[in-house]
C-alpha positions as CSV (number, residue, x, y, z in Angstrom):
1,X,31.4,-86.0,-45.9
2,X,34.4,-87.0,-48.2
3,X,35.0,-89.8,-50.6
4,X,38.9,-90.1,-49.2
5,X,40.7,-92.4,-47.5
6,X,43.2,-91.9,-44.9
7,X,45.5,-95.5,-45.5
8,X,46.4,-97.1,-48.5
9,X,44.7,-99.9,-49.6
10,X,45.4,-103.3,-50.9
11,X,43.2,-102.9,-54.4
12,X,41.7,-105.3,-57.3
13,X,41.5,-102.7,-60.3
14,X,38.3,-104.7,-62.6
15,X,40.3,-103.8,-65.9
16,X,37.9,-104.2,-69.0
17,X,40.5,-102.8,-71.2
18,X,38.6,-99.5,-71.9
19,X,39.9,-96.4,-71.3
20,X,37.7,-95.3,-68.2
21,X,39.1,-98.6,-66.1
22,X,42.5,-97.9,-67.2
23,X,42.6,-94.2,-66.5
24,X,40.6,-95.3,-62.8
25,X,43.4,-98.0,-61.8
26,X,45.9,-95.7,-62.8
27,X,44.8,-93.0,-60.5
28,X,44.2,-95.3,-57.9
29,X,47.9,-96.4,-58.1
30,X,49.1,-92.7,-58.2
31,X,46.7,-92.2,-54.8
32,X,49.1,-94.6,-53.3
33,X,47.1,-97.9,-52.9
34,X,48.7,-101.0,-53.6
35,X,46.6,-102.0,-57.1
36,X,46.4,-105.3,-59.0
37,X,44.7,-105.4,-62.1
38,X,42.4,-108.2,-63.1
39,X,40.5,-108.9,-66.2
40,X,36.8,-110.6,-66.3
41,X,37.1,-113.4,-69.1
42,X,33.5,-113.7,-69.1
43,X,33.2,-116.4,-71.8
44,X,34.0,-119.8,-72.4
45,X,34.9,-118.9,-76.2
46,X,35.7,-115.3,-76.1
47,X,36.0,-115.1,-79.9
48,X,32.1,-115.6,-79.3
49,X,32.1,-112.2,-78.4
50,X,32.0,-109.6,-80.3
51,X,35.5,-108.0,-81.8
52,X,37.2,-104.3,-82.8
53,X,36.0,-102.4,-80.0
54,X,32.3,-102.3,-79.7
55,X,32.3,-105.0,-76.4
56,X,34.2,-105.3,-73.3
57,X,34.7,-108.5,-72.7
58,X,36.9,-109.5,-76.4
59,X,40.7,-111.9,-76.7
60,X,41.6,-107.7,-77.7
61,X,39.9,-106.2,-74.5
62,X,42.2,-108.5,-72.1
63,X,45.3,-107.6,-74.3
64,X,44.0,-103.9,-73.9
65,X,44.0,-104.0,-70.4
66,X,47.2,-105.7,-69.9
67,X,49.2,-103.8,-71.7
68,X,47.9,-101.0,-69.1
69,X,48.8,-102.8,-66.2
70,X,51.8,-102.6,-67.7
71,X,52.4,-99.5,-68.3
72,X,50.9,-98.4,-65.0
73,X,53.6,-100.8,-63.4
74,X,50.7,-103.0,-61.9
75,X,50.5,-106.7,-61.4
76,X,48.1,-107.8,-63.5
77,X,45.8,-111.4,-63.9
78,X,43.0,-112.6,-65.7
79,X,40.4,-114.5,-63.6
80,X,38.0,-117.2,-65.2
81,X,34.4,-116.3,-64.4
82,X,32.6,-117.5,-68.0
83,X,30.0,-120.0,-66.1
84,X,29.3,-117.7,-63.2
85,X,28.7,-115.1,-66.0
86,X,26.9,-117.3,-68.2
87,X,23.9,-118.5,-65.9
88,X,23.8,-114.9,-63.7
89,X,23.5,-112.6,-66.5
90,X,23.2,-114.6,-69.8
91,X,21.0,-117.3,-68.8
92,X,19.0,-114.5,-67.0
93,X,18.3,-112.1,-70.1
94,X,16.9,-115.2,-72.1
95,X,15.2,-116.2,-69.1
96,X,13.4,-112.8,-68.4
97,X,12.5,-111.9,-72.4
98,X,10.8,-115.3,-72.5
99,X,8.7,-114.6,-69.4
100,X,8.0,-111.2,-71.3
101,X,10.1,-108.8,-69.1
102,X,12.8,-106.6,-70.9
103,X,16.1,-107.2,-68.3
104,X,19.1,-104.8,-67.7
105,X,22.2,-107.1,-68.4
106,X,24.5,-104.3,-67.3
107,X,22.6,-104.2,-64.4
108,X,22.7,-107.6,-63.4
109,X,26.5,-107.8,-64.3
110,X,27.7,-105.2,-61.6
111,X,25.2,-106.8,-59.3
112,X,26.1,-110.7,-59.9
113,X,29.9,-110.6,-61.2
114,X,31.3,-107.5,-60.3
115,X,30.3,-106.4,-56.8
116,X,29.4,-110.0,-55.9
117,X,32.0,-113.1,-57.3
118,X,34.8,-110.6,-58.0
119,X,34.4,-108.8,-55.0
120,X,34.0,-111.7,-52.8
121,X,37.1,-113.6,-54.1
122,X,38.9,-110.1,-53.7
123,X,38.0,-109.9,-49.9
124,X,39.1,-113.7,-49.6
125,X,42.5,-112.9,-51.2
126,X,43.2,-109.9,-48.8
127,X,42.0,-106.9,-51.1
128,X,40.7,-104.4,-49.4
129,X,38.8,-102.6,-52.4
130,X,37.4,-103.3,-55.8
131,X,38.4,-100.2,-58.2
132,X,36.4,-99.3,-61.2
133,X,35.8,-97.1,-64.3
134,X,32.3,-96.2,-63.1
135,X,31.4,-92.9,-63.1
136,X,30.2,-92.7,-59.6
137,X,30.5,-91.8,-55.7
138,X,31.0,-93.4,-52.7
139,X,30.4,-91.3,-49.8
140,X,32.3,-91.3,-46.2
141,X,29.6,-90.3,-43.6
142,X,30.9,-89.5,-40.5
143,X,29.5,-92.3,-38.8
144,X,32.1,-94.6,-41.1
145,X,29.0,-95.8,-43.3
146,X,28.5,-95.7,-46.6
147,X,26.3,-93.7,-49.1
148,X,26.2,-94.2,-53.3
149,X,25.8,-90.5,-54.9
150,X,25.9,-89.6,-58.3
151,X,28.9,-88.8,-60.4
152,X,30.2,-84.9,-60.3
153,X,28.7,-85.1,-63.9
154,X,25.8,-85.8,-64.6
155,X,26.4,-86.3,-67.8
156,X,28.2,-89.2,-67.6
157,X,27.0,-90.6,-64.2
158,X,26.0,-94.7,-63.8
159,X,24.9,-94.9,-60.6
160,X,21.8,-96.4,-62.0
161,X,23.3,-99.6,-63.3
162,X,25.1,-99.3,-59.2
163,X,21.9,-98.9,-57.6
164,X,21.9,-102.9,-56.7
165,X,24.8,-102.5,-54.3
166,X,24.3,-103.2,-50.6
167,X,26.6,-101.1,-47.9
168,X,28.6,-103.8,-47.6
169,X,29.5,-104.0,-50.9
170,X,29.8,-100.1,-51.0
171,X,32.7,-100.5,-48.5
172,X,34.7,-101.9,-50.4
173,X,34.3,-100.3,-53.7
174,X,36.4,-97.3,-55.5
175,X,35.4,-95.4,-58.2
176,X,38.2,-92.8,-58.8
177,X,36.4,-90.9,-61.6
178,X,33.4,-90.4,-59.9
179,X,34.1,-87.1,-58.1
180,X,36.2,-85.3,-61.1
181,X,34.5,-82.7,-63.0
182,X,36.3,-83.6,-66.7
183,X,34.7,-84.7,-69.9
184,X,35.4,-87.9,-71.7
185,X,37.7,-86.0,-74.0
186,X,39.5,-85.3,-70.7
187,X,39.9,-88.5,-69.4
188,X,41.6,-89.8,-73.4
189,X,43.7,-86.9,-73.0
190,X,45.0,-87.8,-69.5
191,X,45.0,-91.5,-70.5
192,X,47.5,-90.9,-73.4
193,X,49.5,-88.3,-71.2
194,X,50.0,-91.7,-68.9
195,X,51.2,-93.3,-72.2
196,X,48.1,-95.5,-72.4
197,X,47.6,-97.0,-75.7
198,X,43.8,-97.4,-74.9
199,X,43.6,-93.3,-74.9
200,X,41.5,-93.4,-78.3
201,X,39.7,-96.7,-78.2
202,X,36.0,-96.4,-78.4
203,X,33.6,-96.6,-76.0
204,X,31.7,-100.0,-75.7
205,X,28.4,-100.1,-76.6
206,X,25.0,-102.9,-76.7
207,X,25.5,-106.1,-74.9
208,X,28.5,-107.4,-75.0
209,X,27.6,-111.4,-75.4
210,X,25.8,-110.6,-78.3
211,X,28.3,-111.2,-81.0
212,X,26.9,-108.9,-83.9
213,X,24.5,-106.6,-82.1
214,X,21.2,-108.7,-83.0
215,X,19.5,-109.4,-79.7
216,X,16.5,-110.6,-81.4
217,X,18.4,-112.7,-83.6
218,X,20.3,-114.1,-80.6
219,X,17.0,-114.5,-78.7
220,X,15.6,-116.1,-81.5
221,X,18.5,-119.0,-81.8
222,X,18.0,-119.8,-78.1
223,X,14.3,-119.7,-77.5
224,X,13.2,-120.4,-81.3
225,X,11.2,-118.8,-83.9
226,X,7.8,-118.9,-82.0
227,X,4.9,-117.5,-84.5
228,X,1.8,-115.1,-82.8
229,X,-0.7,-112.5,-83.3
230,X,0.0,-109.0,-83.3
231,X,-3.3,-107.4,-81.4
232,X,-4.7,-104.1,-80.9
233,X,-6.8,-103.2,-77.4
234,X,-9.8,-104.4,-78.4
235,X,-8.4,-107.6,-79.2
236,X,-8.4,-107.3,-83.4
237,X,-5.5,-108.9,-85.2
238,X,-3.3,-106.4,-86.9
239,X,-0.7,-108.8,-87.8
240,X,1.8,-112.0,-86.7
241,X,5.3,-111.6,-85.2
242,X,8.0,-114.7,-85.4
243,X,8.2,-114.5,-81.4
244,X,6.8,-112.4,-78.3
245,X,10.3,-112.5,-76.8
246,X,11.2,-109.5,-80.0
247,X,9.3,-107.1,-78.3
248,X,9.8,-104.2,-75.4
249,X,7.0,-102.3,-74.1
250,X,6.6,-98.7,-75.6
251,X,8.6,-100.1,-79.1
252,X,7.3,-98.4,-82.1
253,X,9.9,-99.5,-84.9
254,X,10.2,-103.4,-86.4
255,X,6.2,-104.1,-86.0
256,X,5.2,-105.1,-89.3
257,X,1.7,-104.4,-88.8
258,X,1.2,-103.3,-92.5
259,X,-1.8,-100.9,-92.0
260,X,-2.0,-97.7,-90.3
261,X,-4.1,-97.1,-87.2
262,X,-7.9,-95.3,-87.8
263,X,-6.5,-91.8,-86.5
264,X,-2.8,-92.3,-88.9
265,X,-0.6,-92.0,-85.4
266,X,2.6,-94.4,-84.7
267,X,1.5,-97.8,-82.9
268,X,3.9,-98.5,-79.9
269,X,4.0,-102.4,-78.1
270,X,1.6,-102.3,-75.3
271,X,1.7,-105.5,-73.5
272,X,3.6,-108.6,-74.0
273,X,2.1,-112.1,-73.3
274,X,3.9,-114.9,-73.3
275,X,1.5,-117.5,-72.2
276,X,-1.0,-117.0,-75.5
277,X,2.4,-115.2,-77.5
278,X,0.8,-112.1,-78.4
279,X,2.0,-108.4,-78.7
280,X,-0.6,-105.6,-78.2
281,X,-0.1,-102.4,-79.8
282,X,-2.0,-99.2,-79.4
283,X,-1.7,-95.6,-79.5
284,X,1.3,-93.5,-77.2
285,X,-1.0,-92.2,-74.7
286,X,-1.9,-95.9,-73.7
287,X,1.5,-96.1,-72.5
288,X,1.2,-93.5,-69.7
289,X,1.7,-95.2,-66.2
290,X,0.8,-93.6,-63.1
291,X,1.9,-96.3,-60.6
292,X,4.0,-99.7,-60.3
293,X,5.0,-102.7,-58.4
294,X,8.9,-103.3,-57.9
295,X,10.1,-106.7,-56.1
296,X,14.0,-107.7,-55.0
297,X,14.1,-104.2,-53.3
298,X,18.1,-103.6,-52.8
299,X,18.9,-100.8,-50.7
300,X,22.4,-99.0,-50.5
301,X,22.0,-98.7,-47.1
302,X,19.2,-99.3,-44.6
303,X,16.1,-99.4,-45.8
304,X,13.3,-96.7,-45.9
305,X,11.0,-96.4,-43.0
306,X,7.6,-95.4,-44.4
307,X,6.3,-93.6,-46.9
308,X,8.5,-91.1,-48.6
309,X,9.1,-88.7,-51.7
310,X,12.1,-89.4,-53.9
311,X,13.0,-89.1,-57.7
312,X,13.2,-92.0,-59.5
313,X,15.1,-93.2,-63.0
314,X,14.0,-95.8,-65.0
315,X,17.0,-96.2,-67.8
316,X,20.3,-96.3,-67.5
317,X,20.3,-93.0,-69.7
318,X,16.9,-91.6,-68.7
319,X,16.0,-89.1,-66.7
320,X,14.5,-88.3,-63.1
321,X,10.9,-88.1,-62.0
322,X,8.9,-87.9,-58.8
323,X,7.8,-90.6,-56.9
324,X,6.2,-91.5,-53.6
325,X,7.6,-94.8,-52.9
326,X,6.8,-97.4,-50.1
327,X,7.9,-100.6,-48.8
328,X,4.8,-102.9,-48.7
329,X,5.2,-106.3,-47.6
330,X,9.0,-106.6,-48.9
331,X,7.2,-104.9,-52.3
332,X,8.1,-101.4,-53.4
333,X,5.3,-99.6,-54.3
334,X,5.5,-96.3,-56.2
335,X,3.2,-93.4,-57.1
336,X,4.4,-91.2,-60.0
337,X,3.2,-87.2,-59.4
338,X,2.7,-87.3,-63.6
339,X,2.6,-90.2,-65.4
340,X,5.4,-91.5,-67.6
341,X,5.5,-93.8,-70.7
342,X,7.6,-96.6,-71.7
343,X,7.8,-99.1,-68.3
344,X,8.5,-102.1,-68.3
345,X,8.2,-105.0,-65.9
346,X,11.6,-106.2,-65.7
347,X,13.5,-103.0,-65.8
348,X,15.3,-101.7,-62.6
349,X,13.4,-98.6,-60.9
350,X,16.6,-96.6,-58.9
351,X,15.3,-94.0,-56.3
352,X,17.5,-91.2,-55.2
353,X,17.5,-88.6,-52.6
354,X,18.8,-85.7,-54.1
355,X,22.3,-87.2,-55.3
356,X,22.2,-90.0,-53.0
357,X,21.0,-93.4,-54.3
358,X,18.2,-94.6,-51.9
359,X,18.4,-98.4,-53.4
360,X,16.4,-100.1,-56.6
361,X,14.0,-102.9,-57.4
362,X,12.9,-104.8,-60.1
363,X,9.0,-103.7,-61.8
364,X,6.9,-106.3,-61.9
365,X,4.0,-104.9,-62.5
366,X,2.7,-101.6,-63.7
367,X,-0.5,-99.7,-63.6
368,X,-2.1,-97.5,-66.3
369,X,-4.8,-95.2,-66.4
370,X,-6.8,-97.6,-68.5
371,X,-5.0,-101.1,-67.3
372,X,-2.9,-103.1,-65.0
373,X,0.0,-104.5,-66.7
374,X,1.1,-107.6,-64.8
375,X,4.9,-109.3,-66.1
């Protein structure tokens, strides 16, 4: 099995004007493909967005990543997707905090704007590929299909926030730093050997259509300040909170609960409600889930027959554990071999066999040993 191709390819290089996109259309230009660059402007007032470096999708990221085209010797354009951007991903992470559910924007992004509108306008226009930065693998079987793995290192690998994408989509997607073995410091230095002025830019970090980093403030000024109870199990008020939607399941920090608990431990967010707005809190071993629910199964591939054993992630930056997974009715339903704390419905659940990704779903509900959690 091999991640090359035999005939150069027409290419739409995603450019975010970060250093890992820049480096990956460069490479894919020196492979011999034919590569166009193209940045996302993902909002209808990019100043909006957040500025210096800490986003990807800034007036400086689009300058960023044309001055690489440049310098690459690439065509390079800037394509208008603000409103599709706006009610896939943005509209979706209010949406899914004020049902109580903690979304992956990221996530949604690739699924919704990057491997769906830009790669569907890219296949209208003749491209045979999308090229990006991800730190991932495409994998040639020798059938001609397709198969998601891991990056070479799994230290940097993102095949979780990929884990959304169909075959088809995997057919036409590149990821030329996915099958390198080099660290970040690596990729700068090859990046400023190609006389790339992004070669020491910071990496992006948080979500990048929140301007100052303050999702709950941002939540706050869409959904409004929304007073409730903070419970513990039994049902005893501990304290009030200015709105549900300021709260992920297995939080311990920001509770304002002013008290400690009977036995002195941390309280961490147990369940969210957003019908009667209340946050229940309790003690870290209350977290422990043995079993969930997942719904909008996407499989890179076909899908599983039957039961099976995989290992599953649960963060973009988490790590693997054992599952025994089934497909139920269009529902996924998993089995953890120990349990594991901190799930949330909402978040994506990625299953892999060995390196390969297997496919992901979305938890909707989750099962504890004392409760069933339900989003």
């Amino acid at each position: 099995m091999t991640e090359t191709r035999q005939r150069p390819l027409r290419v739409l290089a995603a450019m975010s004007g970060g250093v890992d996109s820049a480096v990956a259309a460069a490479r894919a230009a020196e492979a011999g493909h034919d590569v166009t660059g193209v940045h996302l402007a993902l909002s209808a007032n990019p100043q909006s967005f957040r500025t210096g470096a800490r986003g990807c999708c800034t007036i400086e990221d689009s300058r960023d990543a044309r001055r690489a085209a440049d310098v690459i010797g690439i065509p390079f354009y800037v394509w208008d997707l603000a409103e599709r951007f706006r009610e896939d991903v943005v509209e979706d992470f209010v949406a899914e905090y004020e049902a109580g559910r903690t979304p992956n924007p990221c996530l949604r992004c690739n699924e919704k704007i990057k491997f769906a509108a830009l790669l569907d306008k890219a296949l209208a226009l003749g491209f045979d590929a999308v090229c990006t930065g991800h730190y991932a693998t495409v994998v040639v079987r020798e059938d001609g299909g397709r198969e998601l793995h891991r990056a070479s290192d799994t230290a940097k690998d993102q095949s979780y926030v990929l884990g959304v994408l169909d075959e088809r989509q995997l057919a036409h997607a590149m990821f030329p730093l996915g099958d390198t073995l080099t660290t970040k410091d690596e990729i700068r230095a090859e990046a400023e050997r190609r006389g790339l002025a992004v070669a020491k830019k910071p990496d992006s970090h948080d979500i990048c259509f929140i301007a100052d980093g303050d999702t709950q403030g941002f939540l706050a000024g869409r959904l409004g300040r929304a007073e409730g109870d903070i419970v513990d199990e039994s049902g005893t008020k501990l304290g009030t909170h200015d709105g549900a939607y300021g709260f992920t399941i297995g939080q311990r920090k920001g509770l304002r609960i002013g008290h400690p608990a009977p036995d002195g431990k941390p309280r961490y967010v147990l369940d969210i409600s957003p019908v009667s707005n209340t946050v229940t809190v309790g003690p870290a071993e209350a977290l422990e889930v043995s079993a969930l629910t997942a719904v909008k199964p996407r499989w890179c591939g076909t899908a599983p027959a039957g039961p099976g054993t995989y290992t599953a992630q649960l963060r973009a930056h988490g790590g693997e554990t054992e599952v025994s997974a089934e497909l139920v009715d269009g529902e996924l339903r998993v089995a953890f071999t120990e349990p594991v704390r901190g799930v949330a419905p909402g978040q994506a659940i990625v299953l892999y066999d060995g390196t390969r990704v297997v496919g992901s779903a979305t938890i909707a509900a989750t099962t504890r040993r004392q409760s069933s959690v339900t989003a």
